[in-house]
C-alpha positions as CSV (number, residue, x, y, z in Angstrom):
1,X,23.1,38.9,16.3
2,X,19.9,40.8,17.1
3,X,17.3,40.0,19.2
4,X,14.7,38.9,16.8
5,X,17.7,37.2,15.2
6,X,18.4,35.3,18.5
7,X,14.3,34.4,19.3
8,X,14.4,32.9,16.1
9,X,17.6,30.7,16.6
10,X,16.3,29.8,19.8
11,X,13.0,29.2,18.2
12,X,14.3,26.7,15.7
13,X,16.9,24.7,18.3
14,X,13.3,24.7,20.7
15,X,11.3,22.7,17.5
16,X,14.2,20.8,16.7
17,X,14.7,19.7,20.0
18,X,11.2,18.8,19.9
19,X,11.4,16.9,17.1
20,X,14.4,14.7,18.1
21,X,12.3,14.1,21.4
22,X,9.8,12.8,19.2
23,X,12.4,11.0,16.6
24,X,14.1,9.0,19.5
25,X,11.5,8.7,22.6
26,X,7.7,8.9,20.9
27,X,7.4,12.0,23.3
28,X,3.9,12.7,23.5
29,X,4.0,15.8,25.3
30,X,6.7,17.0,22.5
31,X,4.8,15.9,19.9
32,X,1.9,18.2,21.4
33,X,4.2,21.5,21.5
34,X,4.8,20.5,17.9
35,X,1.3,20.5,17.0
36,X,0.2,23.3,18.8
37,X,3.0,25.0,17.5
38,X,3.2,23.7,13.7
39,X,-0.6,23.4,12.9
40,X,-1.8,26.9,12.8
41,X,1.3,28.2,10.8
42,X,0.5,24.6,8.3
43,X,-3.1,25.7,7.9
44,X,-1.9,29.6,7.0
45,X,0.1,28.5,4.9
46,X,-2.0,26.4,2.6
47,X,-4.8,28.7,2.9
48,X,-2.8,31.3,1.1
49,X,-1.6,28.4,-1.2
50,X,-4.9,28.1,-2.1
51,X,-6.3,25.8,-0.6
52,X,-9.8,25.9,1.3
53,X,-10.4,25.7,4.8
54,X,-11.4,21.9,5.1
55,X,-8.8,21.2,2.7
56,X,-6.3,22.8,4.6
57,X,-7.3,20.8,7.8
58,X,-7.3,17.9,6.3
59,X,-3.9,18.2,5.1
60,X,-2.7,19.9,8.8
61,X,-3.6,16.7,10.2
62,X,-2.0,14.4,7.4
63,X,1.0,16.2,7.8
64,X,1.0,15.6,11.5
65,X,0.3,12.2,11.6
66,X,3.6,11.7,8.9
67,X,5.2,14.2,11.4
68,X,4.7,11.2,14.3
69,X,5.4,8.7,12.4
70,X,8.4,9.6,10.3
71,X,10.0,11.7,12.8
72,X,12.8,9.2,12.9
73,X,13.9,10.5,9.2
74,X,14.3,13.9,10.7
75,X,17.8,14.9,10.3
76,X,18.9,18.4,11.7
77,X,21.9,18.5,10.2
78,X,20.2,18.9,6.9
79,X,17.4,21.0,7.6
80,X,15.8,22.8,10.5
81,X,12.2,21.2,12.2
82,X,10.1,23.8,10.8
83,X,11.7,23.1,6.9
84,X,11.2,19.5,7.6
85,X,7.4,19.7,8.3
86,X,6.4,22.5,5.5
87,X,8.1,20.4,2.8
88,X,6.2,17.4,4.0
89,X,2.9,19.9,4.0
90,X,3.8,21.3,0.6
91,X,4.2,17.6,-0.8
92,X,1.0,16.8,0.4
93,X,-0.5,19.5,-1.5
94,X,0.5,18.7,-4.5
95,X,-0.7,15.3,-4.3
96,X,-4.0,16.6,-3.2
97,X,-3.7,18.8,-6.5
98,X,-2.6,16.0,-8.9
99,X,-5.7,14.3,-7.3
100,X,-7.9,16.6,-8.0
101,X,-6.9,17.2,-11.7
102,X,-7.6,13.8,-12.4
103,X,-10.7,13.0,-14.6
104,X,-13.5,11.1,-12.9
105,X,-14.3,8.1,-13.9
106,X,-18.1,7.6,-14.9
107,X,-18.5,3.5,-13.8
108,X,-21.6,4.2,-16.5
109,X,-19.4,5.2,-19.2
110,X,-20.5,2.9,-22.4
111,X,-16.5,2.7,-22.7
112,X,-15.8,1.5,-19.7
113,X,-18.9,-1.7,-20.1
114,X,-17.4,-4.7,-21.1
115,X,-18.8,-6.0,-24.0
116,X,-21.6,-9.2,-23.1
117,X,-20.4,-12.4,-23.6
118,X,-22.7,-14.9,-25.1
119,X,-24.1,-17.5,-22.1
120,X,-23.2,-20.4,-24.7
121,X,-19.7,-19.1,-25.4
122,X,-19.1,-18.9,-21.6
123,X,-20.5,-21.8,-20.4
124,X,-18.1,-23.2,-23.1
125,X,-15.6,-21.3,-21.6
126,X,-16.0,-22.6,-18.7
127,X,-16.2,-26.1,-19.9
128,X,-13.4,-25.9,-21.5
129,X,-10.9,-24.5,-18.6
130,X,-12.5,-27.4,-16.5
131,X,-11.3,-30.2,-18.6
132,X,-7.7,-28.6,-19.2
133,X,-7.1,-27.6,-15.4
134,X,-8.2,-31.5,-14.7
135,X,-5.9,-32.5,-17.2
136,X,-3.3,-30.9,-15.7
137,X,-4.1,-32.3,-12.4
138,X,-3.9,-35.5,-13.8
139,X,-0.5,-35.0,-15.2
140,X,1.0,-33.3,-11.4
141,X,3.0,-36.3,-9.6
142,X,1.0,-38.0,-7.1
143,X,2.8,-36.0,-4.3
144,X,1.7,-32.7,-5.6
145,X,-1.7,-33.6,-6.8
146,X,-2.7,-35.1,-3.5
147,X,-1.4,-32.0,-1.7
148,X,-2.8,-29.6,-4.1
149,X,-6.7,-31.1,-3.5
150,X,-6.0,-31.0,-0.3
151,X,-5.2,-27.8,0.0
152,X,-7.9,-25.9,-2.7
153,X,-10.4,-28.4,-3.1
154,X,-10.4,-29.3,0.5
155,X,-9.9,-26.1,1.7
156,X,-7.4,-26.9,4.4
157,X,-4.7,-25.1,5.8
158,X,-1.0,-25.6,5.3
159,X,-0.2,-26.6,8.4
160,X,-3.3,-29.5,8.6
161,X,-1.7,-31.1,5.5
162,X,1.7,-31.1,7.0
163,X,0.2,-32.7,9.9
164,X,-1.8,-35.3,8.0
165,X,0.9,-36.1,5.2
166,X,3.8,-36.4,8.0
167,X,5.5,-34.4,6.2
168,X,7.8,-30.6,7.0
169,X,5.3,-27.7,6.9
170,X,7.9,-25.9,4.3
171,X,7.8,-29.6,2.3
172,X,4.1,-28.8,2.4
173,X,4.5,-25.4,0.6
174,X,7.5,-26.4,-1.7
175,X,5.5,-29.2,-3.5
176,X,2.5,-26.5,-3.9
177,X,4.5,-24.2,-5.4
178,X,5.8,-26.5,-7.7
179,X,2.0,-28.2,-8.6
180,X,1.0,-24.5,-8.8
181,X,3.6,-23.5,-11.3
182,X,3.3,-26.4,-13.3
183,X,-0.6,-25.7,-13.4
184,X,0.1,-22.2,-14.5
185,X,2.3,-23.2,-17.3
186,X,-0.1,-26.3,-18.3
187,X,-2.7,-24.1,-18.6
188,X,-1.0,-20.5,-20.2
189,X,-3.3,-19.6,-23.1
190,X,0.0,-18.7,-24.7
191,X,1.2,-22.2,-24.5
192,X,-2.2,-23.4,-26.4
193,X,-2.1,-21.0,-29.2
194,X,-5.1,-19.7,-27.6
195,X,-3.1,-16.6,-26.5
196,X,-1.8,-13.3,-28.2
């Protein structure tokens, strides 16, 4: 082996050691060697990638952030430190590419505007969903339809109704599951031949 051949072994097993001190102990201080050691090549190497300079940081400290946190997934049985980190940095490129290749959505597009809905036809609307979600109240067994108005029309918490009702916090949210289901289906467009 020759000695540029050895200073790069010994280079790798030094950022892979670095790593795992990262992986298994949140080592600060390793994490800084890694940084300092990492962040100049990252920013190199998508600045010849293309990428321009605030870009390039941007993604340098991305990368180094996912490098602290997802350190445990390091493995170096499959893949030295360094390999580890530039894959992660080239991924993150190419999301910041797919990003920017994606139209922009004008908010003012004339496509994009909902069409106006009549005041009359909404107030109708309106009326309408009123009297079929009361309807459907009405129809709830007491049990449910007590602890549903407490709960959305009251506004209280879970645990206040299980207090008040004597009854199990997860009775509480069993029967307002059920109420809430049985609301949804009573009141499915679908169901009413109002729906497609």
């Amino acid at each position: 082996m020759t000695a540029p051949d050895m200073a790069q072994s010994a280079e790798i097993d030094r950022t892979n050691g670095l790593l795992l001190r990262v992986a298994r102990e949140h080592d600060r201080q390793a994490f800084v060697e890694l940084f300092h050691h990492f962040a100049p090549r990252l920013k190199s190497f998508l600045l010849k990638g293309g990428a321009d300079a605030g870009m390039a940081e941007e993604i340098v400290q991305d990368v180094m952030v996912t490098v602290w946190r997802r350190a445990g997934s390091f493995d170096p049985a499959l893949s030295a430190a360094g390999t580890w980190i530039f894959t992660i940095a080239r991924n993150r490129r190419i999301d910041r590419l797919r990003q920017e290749r994606r139209p922009e959505i004008d908010p003012d597009d004339p496509a994009l505007v909902p069409a106006p809905v009549n005041a009359a036809d909404e107030g109708m609307m309106i009326e309408e969903q009123s009297v079929r979600l009361h309807r459907a109240i009405r129809e709830l067994p007491a049990e449910q339809a007590e602890l549903l108005k407490m709960a959305y029309f009251q506004d209280k918490a879970h645990s206040a109704i299980a207090q008040e009702s004597n009854l199990p916090l997860g009775t509480v949210k069993s029967r307002l599951r059920l109420a809430l289901a049985r609301l949804r289906k009573a009141l499915d467009p679908a169901d009413l031949g109002g729906g497609a």
